[in-house]
Structures are given as structure tokens and as C-alpha cells.
FIRODO-864160 format. One record per residue: x, y, z of N, C-alpha, C in turn; residue number from 1; residue in three letters. Coordinates in nm, 3 decimals. Atoms other than C-alpha are relative to their C-alpha. Example, Ala and Ser with C-alpha at 12.3 -4.5 7.8 and 13.67 -1.06 7.14 Angstrom:
2
KERO 0.089 -0.119 0.000 1.230 -0.450 0.780 0.090 0.120 0.000 1 ALA
KERO -0.082 -0.119 -0.006 1.367 -0.106 0.714 -0.077 0.109 0.073 2 SER
END
This chain:
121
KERO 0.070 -0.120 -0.044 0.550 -0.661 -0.529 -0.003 0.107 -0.109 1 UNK
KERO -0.064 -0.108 0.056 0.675 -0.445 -0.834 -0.095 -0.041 -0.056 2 UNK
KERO 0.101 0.043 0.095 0.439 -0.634 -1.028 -0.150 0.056 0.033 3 UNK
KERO 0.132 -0.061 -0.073 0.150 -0.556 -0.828 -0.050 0.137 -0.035 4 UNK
KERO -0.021 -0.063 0.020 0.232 -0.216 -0.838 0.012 0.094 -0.121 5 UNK
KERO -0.024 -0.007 0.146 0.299 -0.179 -1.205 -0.153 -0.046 -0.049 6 UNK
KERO 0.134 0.036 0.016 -0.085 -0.363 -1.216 -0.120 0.094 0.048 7 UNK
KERO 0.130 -0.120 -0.042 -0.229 -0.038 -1.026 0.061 0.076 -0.065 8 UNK
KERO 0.034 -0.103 0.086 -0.059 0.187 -1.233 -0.043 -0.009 -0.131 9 UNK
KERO 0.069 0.064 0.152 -0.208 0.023 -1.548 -0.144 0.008 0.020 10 UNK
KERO 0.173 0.017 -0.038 -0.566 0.014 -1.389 -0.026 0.147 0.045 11 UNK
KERO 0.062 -0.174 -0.091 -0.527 0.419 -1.276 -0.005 0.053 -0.126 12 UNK
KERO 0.031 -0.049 0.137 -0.436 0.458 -1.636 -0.082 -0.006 -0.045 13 UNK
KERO 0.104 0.049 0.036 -0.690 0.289 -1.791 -0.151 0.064 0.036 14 UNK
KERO 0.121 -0.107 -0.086 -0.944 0.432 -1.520 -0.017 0.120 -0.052 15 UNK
KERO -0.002 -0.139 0.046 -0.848 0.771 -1.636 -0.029 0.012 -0.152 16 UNK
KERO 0.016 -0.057 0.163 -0.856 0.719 -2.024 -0.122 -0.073 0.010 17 UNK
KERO 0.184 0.063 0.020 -1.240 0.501 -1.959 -0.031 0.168 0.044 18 UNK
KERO 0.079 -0.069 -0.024 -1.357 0.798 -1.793 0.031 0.161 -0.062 19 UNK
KERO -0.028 -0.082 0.098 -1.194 1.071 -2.031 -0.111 -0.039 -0.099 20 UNK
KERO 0.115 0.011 0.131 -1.393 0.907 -2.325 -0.192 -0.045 0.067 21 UNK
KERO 0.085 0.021 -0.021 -1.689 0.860 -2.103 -0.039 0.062 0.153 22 UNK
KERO 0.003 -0.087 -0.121 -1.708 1.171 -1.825 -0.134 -0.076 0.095 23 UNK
KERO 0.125 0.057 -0.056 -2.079 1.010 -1.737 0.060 -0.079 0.117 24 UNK
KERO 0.020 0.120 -0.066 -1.889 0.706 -1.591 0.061 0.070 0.172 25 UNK
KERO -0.037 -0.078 -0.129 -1.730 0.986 -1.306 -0.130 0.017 0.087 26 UNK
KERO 0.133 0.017 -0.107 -2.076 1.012 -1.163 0.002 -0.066 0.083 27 UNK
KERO 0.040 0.166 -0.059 -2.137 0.668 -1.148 0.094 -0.067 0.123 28 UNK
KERO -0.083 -0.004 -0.105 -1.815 0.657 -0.931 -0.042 0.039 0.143 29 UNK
KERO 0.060 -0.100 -0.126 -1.898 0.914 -0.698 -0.116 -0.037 0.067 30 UNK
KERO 0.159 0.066 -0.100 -2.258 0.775 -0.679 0.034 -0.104 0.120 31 UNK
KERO -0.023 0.134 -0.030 -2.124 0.430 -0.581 0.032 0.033 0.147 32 UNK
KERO -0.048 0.005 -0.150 -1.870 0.548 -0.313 -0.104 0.105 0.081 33 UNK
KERO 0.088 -0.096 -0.089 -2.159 0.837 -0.165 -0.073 -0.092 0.046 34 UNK
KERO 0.108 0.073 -0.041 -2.391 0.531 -0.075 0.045 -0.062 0.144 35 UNK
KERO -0.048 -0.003 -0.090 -2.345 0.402 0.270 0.106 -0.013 0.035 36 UNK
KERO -0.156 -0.004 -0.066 -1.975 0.343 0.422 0.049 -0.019 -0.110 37 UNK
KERO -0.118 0.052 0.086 -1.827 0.280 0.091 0.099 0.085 0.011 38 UNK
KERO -0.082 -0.080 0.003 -1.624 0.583 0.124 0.139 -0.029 0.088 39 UNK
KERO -0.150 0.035 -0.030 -1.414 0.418 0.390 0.017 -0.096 -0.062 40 UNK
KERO -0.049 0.071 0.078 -1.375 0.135 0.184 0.156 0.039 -0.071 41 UNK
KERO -0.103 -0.057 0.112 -1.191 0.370 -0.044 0.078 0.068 0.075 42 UNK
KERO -0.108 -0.065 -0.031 -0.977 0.508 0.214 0.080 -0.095 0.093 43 UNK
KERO -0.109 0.092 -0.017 -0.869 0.176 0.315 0.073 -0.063 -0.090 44 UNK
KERO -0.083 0.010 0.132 -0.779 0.105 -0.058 0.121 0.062 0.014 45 UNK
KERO -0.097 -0.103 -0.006 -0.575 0.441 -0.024 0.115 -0.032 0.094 46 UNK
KERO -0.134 0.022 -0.148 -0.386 0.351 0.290 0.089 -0.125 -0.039 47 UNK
KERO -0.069 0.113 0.095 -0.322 0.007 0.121 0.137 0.017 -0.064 48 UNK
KERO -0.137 -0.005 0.097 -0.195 0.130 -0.179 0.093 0.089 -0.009 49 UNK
KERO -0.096 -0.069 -0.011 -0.009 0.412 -0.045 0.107 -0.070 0.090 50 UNK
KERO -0.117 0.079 -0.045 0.183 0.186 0.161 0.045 -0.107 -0.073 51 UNK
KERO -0.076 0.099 0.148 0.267 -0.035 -0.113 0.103 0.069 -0.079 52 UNK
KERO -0.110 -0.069 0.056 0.395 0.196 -0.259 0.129 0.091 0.046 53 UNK
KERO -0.131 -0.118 -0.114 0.619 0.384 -0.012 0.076 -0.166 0.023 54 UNK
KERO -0.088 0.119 -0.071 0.734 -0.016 0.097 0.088 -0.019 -0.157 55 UNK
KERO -0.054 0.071 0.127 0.812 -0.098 -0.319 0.067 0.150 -0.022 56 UNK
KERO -0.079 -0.093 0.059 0.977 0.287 -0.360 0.171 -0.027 -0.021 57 UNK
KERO -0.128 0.034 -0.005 1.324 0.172 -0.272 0.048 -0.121 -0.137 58 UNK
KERO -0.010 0.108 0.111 1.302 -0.112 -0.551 -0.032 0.050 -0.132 59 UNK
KERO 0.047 -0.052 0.101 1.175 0.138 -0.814 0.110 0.062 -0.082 60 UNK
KERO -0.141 -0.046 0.059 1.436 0.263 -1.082 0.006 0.191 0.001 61 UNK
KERO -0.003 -0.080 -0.091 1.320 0.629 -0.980 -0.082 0.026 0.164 62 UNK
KERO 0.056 0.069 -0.127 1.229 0.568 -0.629 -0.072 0.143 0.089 63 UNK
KERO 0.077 -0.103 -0.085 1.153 0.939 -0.512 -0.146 0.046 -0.062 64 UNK
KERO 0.150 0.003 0.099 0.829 0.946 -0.767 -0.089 -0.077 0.112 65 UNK
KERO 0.091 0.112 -0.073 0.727 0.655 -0.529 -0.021 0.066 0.117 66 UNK
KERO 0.051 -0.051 -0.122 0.781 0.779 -0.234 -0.059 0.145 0.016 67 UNK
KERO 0.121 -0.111 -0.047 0.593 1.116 -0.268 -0.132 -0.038 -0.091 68 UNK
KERO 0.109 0.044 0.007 0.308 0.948 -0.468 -0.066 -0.111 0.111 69 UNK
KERO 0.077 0.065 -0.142 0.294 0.686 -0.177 -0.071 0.099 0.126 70 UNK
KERO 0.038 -0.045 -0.087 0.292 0.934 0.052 -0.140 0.090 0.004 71 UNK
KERO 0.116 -0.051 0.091 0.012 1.154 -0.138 -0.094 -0.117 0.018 72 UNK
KERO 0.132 0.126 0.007 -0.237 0.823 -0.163 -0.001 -0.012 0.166 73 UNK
KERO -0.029 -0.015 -0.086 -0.124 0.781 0.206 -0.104 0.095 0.082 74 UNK
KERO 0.063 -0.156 -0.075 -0.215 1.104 0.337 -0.134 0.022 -0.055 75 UNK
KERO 0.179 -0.038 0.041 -0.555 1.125 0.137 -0.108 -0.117 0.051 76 UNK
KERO 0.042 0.120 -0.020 -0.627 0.765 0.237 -0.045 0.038 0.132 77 UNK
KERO 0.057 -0.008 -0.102 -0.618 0.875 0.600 -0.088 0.167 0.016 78 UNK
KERO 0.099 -0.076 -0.005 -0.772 1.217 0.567 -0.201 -0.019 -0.055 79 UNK
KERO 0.142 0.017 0.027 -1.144 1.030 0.443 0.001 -0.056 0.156 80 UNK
KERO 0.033 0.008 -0.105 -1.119 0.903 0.789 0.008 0.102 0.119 81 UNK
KERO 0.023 -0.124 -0.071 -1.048 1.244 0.979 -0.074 0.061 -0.026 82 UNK
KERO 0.135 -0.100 0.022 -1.299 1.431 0.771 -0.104 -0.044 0.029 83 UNK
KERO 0.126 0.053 0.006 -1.544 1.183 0.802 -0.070 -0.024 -0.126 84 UNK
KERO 0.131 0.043 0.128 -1.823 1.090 0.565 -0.099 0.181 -0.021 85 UNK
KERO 0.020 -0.108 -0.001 -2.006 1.418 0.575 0.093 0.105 -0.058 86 UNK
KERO -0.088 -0.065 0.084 -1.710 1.622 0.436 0.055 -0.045 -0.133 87 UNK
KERO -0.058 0.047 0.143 -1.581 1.367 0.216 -0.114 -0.009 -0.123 88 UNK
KERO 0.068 0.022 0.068 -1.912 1.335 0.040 -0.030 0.130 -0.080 89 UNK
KERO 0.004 -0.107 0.048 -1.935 1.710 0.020 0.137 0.059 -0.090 90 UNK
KERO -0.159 -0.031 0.117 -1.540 1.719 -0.168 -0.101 -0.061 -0.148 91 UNK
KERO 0.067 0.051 0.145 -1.736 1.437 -0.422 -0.066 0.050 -0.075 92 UNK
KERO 0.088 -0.031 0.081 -2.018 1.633 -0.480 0.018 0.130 -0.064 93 UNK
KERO -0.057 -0.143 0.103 -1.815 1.955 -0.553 0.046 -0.032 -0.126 94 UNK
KERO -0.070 0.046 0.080 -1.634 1.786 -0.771 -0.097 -0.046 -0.149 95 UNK
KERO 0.121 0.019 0.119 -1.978 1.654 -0.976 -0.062 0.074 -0.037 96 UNK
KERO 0.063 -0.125 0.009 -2.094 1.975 -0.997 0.085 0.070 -0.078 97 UNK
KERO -0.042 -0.091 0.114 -1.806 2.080 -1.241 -0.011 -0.017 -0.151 98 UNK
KERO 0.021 0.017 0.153 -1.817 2.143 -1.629 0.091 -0.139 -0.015 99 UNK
KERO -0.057 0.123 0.088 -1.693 1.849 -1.881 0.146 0.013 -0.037 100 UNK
KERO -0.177 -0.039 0.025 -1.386 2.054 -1.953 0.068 -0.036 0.143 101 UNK
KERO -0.095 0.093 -0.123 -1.243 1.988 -1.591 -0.030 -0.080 0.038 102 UNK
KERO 0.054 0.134 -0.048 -1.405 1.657 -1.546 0.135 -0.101 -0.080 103 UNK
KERO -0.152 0.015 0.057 -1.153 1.605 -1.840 0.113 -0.022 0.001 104 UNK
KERO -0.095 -0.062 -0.058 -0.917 1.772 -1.750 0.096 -0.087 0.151 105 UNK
KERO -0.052 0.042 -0.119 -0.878 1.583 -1.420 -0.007 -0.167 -0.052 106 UNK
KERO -0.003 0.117 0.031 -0.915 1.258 -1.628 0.155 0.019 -0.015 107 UNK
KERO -0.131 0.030 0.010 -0.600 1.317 -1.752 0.118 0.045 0.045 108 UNK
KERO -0.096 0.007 -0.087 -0.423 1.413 -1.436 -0.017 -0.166 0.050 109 UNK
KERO 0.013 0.152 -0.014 -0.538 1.050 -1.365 0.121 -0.062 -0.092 110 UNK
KERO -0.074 0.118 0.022 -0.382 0.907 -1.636 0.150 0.043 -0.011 111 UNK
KERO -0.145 -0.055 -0.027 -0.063 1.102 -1.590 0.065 -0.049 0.099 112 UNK
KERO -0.007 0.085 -0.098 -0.076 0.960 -1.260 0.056 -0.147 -0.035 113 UNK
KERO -0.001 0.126 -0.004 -0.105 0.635 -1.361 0.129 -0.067 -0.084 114 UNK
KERO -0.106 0.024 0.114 0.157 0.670 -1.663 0.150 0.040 0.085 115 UNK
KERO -0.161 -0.058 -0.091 0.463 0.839 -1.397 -0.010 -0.151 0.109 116 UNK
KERO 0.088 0.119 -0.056 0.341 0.505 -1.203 0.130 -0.064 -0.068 117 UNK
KERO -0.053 0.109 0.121 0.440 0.283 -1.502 0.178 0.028 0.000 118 UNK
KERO -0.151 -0.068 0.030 0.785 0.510 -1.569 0.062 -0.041 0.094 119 UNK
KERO -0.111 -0.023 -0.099 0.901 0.544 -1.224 0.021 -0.193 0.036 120 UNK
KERO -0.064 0.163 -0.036 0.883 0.117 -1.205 0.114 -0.028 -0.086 121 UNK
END
């Protein structure tokens, strides 16, 4: 399971430093999941992999990293299904509507994400 785990925080990294050197490809994201239901798609990903990660925190060599990033993916996973599609599409499109500097900027809270990920296994 650690492995698994250690394989999404390598792919959140990654995610975050592709779309640092290529802000465009954040659109293309956003487009994808705005098109019909994909959005819950992505908040059954979230629920997934926030319970993956809250079940693998106890096995992690700092284990409270896990369990408040599980719980964080968790909790956002099920808020696209309380807001609905209609709200969540309107968070996306705020979000595409900002300059390159915080498009950036939030790339590399991604891969910070993805790198405390890597650490805390």
C-alpha cells in the first residue's frame, strides 16, 4: 500500500512541475473535468485517495503529515459532492481566471504537496 502511495505522491509532483513549465496545460485540466459529470469522477478519486491515505498514515515514518493530508483530500473529495456541479465548476473557473504568477504559484503548492507526500513515506 506504501508503494501505491509513494506512486501518487510522485504523479502530484510531477503534475505540479508539468504544469509549472506549462500553465496552458491547467486549462486543459479544468476544461476536461467542467465537461459533463467528470467532476464527480474527481471527487471519487479524492475520497479514494484520501482514504488511502488516512488507512497507510499509521505505516508512514511521519504519520501525522498523512493523516491531515488524508483528511484534507478526504474532506474536498466529499465537498464536490455537497456543492454540486454548479459550484464546483464555478471554484474551477475562478481559479482560470487568475494571472500566470498564481497559476504558478499554486503549481508549486502542488508539488510541495506531492514532495511532503514522498518525505512523510
Amino acid at each position: 500500500m506504501l508503494i501505491i502511495v509513494k506512486l501518487i505522491g510522485l504523479a502530484i509532483f510531477v503534475l505540479g512541475f508539468l504544469m509549472l513549465l506549462k500553465p496552458e496545460l491547467i486549462n486543459k485540466i479544468f476544461e476536461y473535468f467542467k465537461q459533463g459529470q467528470r467532476i464527480y469522477f474527481c471527487g471519487i478519486g479524492r475520497l479514494i485517495i484520501g482514504s488511502l491515505f488516512l488507512y497507510t498514515a499509521s505505516a508512514c515514518r511521519i504519520s501525522f503529515i498523512m493523516y491531515i493530508l488524508g483528511s484534507i483530500v478526504l474532506l474536498s473529495g466529499g465537498l464536490i459532492f455537497i456543492l454540486k456541479k454548479d459550484k464546483s465548476i464555478k471554484i474551477l473557473e475562478f481559479l482560470q481566471n487568475k494571472d500566470d504568477k498564481f497559476l504558478r504559484g499554486m503549481c508549486m503548492v502542488v508539488m510541495g504537496i506531492g514532495a511532503l507526500i514522498l518525505i512523510a513515506i
